[in-house]
C-alpha positions in Angstrom: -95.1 -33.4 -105.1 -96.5 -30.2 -106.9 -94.1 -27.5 -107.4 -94.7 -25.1 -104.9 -93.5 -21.6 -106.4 -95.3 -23.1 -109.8 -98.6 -24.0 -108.3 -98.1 -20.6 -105.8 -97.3 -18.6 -109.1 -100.4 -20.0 -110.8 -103.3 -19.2 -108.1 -101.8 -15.7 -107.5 -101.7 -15.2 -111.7 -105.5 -16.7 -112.2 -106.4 -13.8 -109.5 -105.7 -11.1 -111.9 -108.6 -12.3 -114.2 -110.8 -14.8 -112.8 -114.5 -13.7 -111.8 -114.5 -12.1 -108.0 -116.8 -14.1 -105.5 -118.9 -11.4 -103.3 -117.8 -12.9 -100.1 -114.2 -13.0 -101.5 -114.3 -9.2 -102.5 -116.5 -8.4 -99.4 -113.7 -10.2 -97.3 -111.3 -8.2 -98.7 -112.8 -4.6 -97.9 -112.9 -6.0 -94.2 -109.6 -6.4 -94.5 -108.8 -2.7 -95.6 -110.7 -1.7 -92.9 -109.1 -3.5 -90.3 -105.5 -2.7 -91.5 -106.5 1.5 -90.9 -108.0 0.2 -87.7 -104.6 -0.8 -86.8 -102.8 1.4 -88.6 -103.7 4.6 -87.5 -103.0 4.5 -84.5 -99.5 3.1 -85.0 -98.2 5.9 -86.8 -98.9 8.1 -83.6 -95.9 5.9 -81.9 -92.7 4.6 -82.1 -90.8 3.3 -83.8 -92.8 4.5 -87.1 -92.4 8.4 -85.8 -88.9 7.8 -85.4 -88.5 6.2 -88.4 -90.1 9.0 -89.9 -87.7 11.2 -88.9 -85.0 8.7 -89.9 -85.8 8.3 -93.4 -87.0 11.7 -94.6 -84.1 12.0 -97.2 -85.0 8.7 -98.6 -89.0 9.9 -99.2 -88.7 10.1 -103.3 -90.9 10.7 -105.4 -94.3 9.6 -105.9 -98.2 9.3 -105.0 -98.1 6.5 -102.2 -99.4 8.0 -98.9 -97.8 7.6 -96.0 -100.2 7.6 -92.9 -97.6 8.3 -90.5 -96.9 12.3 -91.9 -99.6 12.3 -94.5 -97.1 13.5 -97.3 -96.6 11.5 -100.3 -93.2 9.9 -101.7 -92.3 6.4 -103.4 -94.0 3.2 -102.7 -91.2 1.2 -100.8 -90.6 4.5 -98.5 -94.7 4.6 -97.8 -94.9 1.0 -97.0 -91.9 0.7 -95.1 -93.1 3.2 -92.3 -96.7 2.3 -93.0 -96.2 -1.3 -92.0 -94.4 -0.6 -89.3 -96.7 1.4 -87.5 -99.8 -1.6 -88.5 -97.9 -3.7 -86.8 -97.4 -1.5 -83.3 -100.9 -1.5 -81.3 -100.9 -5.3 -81.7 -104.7 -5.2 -83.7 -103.4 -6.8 -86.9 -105.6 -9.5 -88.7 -104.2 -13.4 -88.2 -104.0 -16.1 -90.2 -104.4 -18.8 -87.4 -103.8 -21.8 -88.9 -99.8 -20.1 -90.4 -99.5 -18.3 -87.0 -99.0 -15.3 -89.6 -100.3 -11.8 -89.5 -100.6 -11.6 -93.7 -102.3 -7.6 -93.6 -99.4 -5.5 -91.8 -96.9 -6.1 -94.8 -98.8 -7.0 -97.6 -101.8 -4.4 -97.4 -98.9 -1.8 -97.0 -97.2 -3.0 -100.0 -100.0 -2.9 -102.3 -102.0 0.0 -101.2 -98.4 1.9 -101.4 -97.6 0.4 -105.5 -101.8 1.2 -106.2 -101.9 4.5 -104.9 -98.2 5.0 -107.1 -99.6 3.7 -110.2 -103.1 4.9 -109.9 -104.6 1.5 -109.8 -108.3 1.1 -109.7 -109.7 -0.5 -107.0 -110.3 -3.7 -108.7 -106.8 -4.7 -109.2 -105.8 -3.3 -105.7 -108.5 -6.3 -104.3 -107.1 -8.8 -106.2 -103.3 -8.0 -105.6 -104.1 -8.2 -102.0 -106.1 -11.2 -102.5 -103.2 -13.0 -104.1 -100.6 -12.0 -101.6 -102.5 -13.4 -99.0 -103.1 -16.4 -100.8 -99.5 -17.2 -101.5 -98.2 -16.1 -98.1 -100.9 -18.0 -95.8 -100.0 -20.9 -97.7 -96.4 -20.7 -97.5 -97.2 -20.8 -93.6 -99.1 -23.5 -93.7 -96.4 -25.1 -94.6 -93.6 -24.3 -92.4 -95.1 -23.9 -89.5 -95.5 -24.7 -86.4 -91.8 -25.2 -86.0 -90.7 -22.0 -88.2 -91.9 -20.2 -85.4 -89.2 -21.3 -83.1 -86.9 -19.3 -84.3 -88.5 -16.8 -86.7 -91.3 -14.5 -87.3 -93.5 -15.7 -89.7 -95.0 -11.9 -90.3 -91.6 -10.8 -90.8 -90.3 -14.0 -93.1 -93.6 -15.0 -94.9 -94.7 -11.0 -94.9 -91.9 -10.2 -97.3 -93.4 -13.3 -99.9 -96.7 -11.9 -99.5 -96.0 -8.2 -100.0 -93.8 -9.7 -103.3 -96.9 -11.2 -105.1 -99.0 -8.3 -104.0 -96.5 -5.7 -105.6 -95.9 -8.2 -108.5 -99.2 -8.4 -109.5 -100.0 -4.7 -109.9 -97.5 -3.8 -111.9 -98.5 -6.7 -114.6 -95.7 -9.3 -114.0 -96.5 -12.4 -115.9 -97.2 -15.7 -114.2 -93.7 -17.1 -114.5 -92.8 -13.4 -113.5 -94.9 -14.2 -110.3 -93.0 -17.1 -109.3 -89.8 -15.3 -109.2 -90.8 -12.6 -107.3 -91.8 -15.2 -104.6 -88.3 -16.5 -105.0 -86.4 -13.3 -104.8 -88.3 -12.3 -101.8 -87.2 -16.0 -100.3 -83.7 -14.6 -99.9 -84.6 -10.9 -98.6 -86.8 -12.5 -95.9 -86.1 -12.2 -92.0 -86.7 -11.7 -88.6 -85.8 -13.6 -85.7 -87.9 -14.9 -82.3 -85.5 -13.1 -80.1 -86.2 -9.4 -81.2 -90.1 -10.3 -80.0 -88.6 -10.6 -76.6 -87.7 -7.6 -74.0 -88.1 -4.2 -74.8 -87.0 -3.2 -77.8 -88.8 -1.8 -81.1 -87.8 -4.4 -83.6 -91.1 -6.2 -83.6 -93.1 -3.3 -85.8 -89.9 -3.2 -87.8 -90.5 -6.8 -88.8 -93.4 -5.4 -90.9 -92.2 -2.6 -92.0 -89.0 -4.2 -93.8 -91.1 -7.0 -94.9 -93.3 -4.7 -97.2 -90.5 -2.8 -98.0 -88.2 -5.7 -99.4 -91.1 -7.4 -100.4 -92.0 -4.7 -103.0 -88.1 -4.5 -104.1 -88.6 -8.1 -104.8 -91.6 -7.7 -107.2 -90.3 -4.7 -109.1 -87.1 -6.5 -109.8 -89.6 -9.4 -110.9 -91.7 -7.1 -112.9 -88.9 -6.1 -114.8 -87.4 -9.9 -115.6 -85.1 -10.0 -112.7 -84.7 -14.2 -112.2 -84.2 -16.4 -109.2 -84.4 -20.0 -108.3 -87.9 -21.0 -108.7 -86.6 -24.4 -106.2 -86.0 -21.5 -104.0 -88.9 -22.9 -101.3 -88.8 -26.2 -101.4 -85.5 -27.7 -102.6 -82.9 -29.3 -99.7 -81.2 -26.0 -98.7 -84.2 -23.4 -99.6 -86.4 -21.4 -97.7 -88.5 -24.1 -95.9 -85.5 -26.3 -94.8 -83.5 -23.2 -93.3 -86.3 -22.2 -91.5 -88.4 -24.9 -90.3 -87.6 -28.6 -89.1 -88.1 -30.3 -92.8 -88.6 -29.1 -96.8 -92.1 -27.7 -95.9 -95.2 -29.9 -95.9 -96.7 -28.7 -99.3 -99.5 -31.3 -99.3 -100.9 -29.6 -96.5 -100.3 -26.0 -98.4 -101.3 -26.5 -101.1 -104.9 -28.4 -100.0 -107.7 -26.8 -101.7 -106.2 -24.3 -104.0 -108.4 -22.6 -106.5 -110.9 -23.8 -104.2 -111.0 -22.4 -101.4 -108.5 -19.0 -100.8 -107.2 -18.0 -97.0 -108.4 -14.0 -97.1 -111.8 -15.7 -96.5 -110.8 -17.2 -93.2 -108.6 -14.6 -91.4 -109.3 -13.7 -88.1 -109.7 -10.1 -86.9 -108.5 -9.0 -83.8 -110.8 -8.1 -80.8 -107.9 -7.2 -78.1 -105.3 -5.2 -78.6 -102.7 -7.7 -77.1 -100.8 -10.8 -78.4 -103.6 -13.4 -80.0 -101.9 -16.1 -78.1 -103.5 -14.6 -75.1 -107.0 -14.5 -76.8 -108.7 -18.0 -75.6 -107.9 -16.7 -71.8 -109.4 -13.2 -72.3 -112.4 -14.5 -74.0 -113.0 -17.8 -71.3 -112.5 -15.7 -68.3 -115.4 -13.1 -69.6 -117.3 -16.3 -70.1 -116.4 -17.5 -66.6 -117.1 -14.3 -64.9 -120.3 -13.8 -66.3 -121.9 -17.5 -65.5 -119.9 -17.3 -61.9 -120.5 -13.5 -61.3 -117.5 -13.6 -59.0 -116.7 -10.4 -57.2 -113.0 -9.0 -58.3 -112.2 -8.8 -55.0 -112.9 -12.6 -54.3 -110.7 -13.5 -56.5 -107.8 -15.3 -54.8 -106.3 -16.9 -57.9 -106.4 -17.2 -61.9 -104.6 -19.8 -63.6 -104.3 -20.4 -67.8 -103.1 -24.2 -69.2 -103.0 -23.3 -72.5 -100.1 -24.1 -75.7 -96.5 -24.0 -76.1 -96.4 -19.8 -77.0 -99.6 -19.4 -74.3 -96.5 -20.4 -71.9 -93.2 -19.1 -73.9 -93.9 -16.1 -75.5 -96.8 -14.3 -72.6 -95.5 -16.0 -69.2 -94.1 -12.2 -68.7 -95.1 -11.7 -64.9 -93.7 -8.2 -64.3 -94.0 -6.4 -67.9 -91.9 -2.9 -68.1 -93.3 -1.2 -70.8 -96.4 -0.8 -73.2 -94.6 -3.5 -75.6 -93.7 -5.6 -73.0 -97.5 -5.6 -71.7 -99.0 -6.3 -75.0 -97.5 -10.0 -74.5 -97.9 -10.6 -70.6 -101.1 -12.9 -70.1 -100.8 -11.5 -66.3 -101.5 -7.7 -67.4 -103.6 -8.7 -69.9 -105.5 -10.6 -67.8 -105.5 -7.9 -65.1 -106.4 -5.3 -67.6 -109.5 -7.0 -68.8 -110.6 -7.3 -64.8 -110.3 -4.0 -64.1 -111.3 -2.7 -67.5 -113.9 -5.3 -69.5 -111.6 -5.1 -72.3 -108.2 -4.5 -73.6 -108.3 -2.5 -76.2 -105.5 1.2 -76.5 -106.5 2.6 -73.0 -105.0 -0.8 -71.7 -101.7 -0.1 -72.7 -101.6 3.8 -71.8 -99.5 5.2 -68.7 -102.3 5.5 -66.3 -103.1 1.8 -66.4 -98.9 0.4 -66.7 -99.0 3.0 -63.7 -101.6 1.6 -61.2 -101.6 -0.5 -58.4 -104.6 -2.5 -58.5 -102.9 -4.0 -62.2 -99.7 -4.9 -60.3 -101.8 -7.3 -57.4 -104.0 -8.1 -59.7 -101.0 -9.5 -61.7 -99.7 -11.4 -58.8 -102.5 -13.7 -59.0 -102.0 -14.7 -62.5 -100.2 -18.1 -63.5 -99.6 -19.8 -66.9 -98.8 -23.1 -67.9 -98.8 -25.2 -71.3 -101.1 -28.3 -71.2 -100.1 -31.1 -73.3 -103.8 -31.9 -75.5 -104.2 -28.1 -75.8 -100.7 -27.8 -77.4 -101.2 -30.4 -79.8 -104.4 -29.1 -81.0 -102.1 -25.8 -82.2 -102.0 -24.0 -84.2 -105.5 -25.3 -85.8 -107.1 -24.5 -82.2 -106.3 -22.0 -79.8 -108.1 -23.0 -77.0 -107.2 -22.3 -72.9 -108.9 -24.0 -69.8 -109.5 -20.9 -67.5 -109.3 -21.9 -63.6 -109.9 -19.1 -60.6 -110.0 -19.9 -57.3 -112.5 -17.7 -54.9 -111.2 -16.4 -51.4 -113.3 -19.1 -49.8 -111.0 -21.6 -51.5 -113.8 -22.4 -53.8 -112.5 -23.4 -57.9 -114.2 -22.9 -61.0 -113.0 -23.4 -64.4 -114.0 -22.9 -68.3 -112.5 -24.7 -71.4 -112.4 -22.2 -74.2 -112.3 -23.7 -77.5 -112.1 -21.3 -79.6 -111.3 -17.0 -79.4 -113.7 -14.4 -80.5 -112.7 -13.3 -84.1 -111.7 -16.7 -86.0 -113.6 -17.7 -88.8 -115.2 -20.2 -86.1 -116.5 -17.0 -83.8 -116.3 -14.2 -86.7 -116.5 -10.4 -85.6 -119.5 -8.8 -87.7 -119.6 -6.7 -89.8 -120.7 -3.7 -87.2 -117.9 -5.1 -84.9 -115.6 -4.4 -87.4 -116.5 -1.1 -87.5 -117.1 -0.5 -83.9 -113.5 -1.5 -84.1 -112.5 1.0 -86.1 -114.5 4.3 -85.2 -112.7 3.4 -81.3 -109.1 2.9 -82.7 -109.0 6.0 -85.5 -111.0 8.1 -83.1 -108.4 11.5 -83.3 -105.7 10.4 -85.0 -107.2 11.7 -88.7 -110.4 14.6 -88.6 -113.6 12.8 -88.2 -114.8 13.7 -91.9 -111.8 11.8 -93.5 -112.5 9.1 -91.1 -115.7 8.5 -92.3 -114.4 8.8 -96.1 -112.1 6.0 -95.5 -114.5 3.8 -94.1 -117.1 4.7 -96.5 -114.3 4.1 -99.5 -113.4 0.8 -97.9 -116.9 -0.8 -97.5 -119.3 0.4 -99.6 -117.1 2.7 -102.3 -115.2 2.4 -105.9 -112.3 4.9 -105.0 -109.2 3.9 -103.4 -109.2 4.1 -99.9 -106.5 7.3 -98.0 -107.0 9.4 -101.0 -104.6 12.5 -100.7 -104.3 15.6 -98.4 -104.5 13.5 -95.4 -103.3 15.7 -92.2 -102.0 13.7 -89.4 
């Protein structure tokens, strides 16, 4: 077997210097874009607001922006809130194959160290480009079964936002590999704090970026660790998953292919594990054109989180709704798409959600779950008022590198999600930084 940290260390290191591919760097910008898509509109919400207020003494000093007060302070302090708030509104991008959302911790990370060190834009792309790289593959290899009991956004985040922050401030291949294994030990997050109503989910994030780059500054500056730290009997894989990690599988195609290329982007504003529903009923609705009010029944077979993570019949709060297949579904009747408003009193609030709800069941179906998490597919079945059934198979969900969002999506996306949270002239600066621009993207003076 390859040595994982060594081969890991080695991809992320040739990043720093080897020639850029125009759909690499292009794929990158997307992602920028997509993490102020989903950022912005976190920091108007807890918990990054009341984090805000929680950590105001431990701002520092510095030039990273943080998007939740617009003020400036030190990197860790920007990306901890930062992250936290990306990861609130449910929009971050996926890495579906790792069941990992890669952009929340380590976009925060390294926009937070490049703003600090004044970092052109170059070396911002490719330290984002490596922490992706080394945490999608570290997923691919512990997953599916990490999942059962962690969060790989909050475990594999903190790896990812290590290489990201290592890499900008110059740390040496070997350097590299020990950030990765230092940030093995700070990693964390547990399945339970996704359940109920509590805030710990957006925190996931935001103390994955934040321990991440605390890992690659203490790399940076020759701090050592086990580089067996991943795959040795009692590391990182084998404590969190059900063997040592299935390297063969990670490590398939590297130099050759790298993951930022083949990240999904999020079209709803809900848990992607309800995605193949949403996207085969809108299929099913508009070949059927059944009436809303004709429908008597709507059922989803889809895999093992489909079932365990959305199966949330009665959800109590915004959070809660983000991951109940029965709102979601109802929402997208009622509304064509769930997107913010979805999620906003008015709509928790109203009665034609809560018996529309009622009519929504979900259950896993055995070839569907084994297809995950390389396929997220869901066979959609609604039953008519005259007792009539018709169903759709969806194989695959809008936004995966097999159905990509374009490039105007994107930024349809974007313009609807930012839309009042920052003055429209800075929005446009952003965006126009982001896609088309040399400067780093936020800039200063930012008024939120």
């Amino acid at each position: 077997m390859n040595h994982p940290i060594e081969c890991l260390a080695r991809v992320a290191d040739e990043w720093q210097r080897r020639p850029l591919p125009p759909e690499v760097d292009w794929a990158t910008r997307r992602a920028l874009l997509d993490w102020f898509a989903t950022t912005l509109p976190g920091t108007r919400h807890a918990p990054a607001t009341l984090l805000s207020k929680a950590f105001a003494s431990t701002r520092g000093g510095g030039k990273a922006v943080c998007y939740v007060d617009g003020l400036q302070g030190a990197p860790r302090h920007a990306a901890l809130l930062n992250a936290t708030a990306s990861h609130t509104v449910e929009f971050d991008d996926i890495f579906k194959d790792g069941g990992y959302h890669p952009g929340s911790s380590t976009i925060s990370a390294a926009l937070a160290v490049a703003q600090d060190i004044g970092a052109s834009r170059e070396r911002l792309h490719r330290a984002i480009i490596g922490g992706y790289e080394v945490g999608c593959r570290i997923a691919l290899a512990i997953q599916p079964s990490h999942y059962t009991y962690w969060h790989t956004s909050a475990t594999v985040g903190t790896i990812g936002a290590a290489v990201s922050t290592a890499m900008l401030l110059g740390a040496s291949q070997p350097q590299i590999g020990h950030a990765i294994a230092l940030s093995s030990s700070f990693a964390g997050g547990h399945q339970q704090n996704l359940q109920g109503e509590g805030m710990a989910k957006p925190l996931h994030a935001g103390h994955a970026a934040d321990a991440g780059i605390l890992a690659g500054m203490a790399a940076a500056q020759g701090v050592t660790a086990s580089l067996d730290s991943l795959h040795a009997p009692n590391g990182f894989a084998a404590a969190t998953s059900d063997s040592s990690g299935d390297w063969k599988a990670a490590l398939d195609g590297i130099g050759n292919w790298t993951p930022i290329t083949r990240m999904t982007i999020k079209n709803h504003g809900c848990c992607g594990h309800i995605f193949p529903a949403l996207d085969g009923l809108k299929v099913l609705r508009e070949r059927e054109n059944i009436p809303l009010d004709q429908i008597q029944r709507i059922h989803i077979e889809g895999y093992g989180a489909t079932y365990s993570m959305c199966n949330r019949p009665v959800p109590n709060t915004a959070q809660e709704a983000r991951f109940s297949l029965q709102y979601c579904v109802a929402a997208f009747l009622l509304s064509g798409k769930v997107r913010l408003q979805a999620f906003e009193s008015a709509m928790l609030n109203d009665a034609r959600m809560r018996d529309l709800m009622k009519k929504v069941t979900v259950s896993e179906r055995q070839d569907i779950a084994k297809a995950y998490p390389a396929k997220r597919m869901a066979n959609i079945i609604v039953t008519t008022a005259d007792g009539k059934e018709v169903s759709h198979f969806q194989e695959s969900r809008k936004g995966d590198p097999e159905d990509p969002m374009s490039d105007d999506e994107l930024i349809e996306k974007y313009d609807e999600l930012t839309t009042g949270i920052l003055p429209r002239p800075e929005l446009e600066k952003i965006k126009g930084n982001i896609m088309w621009g040399n400067e780093l993207p936020g800039g200063l003076g930012l008024s939120i």
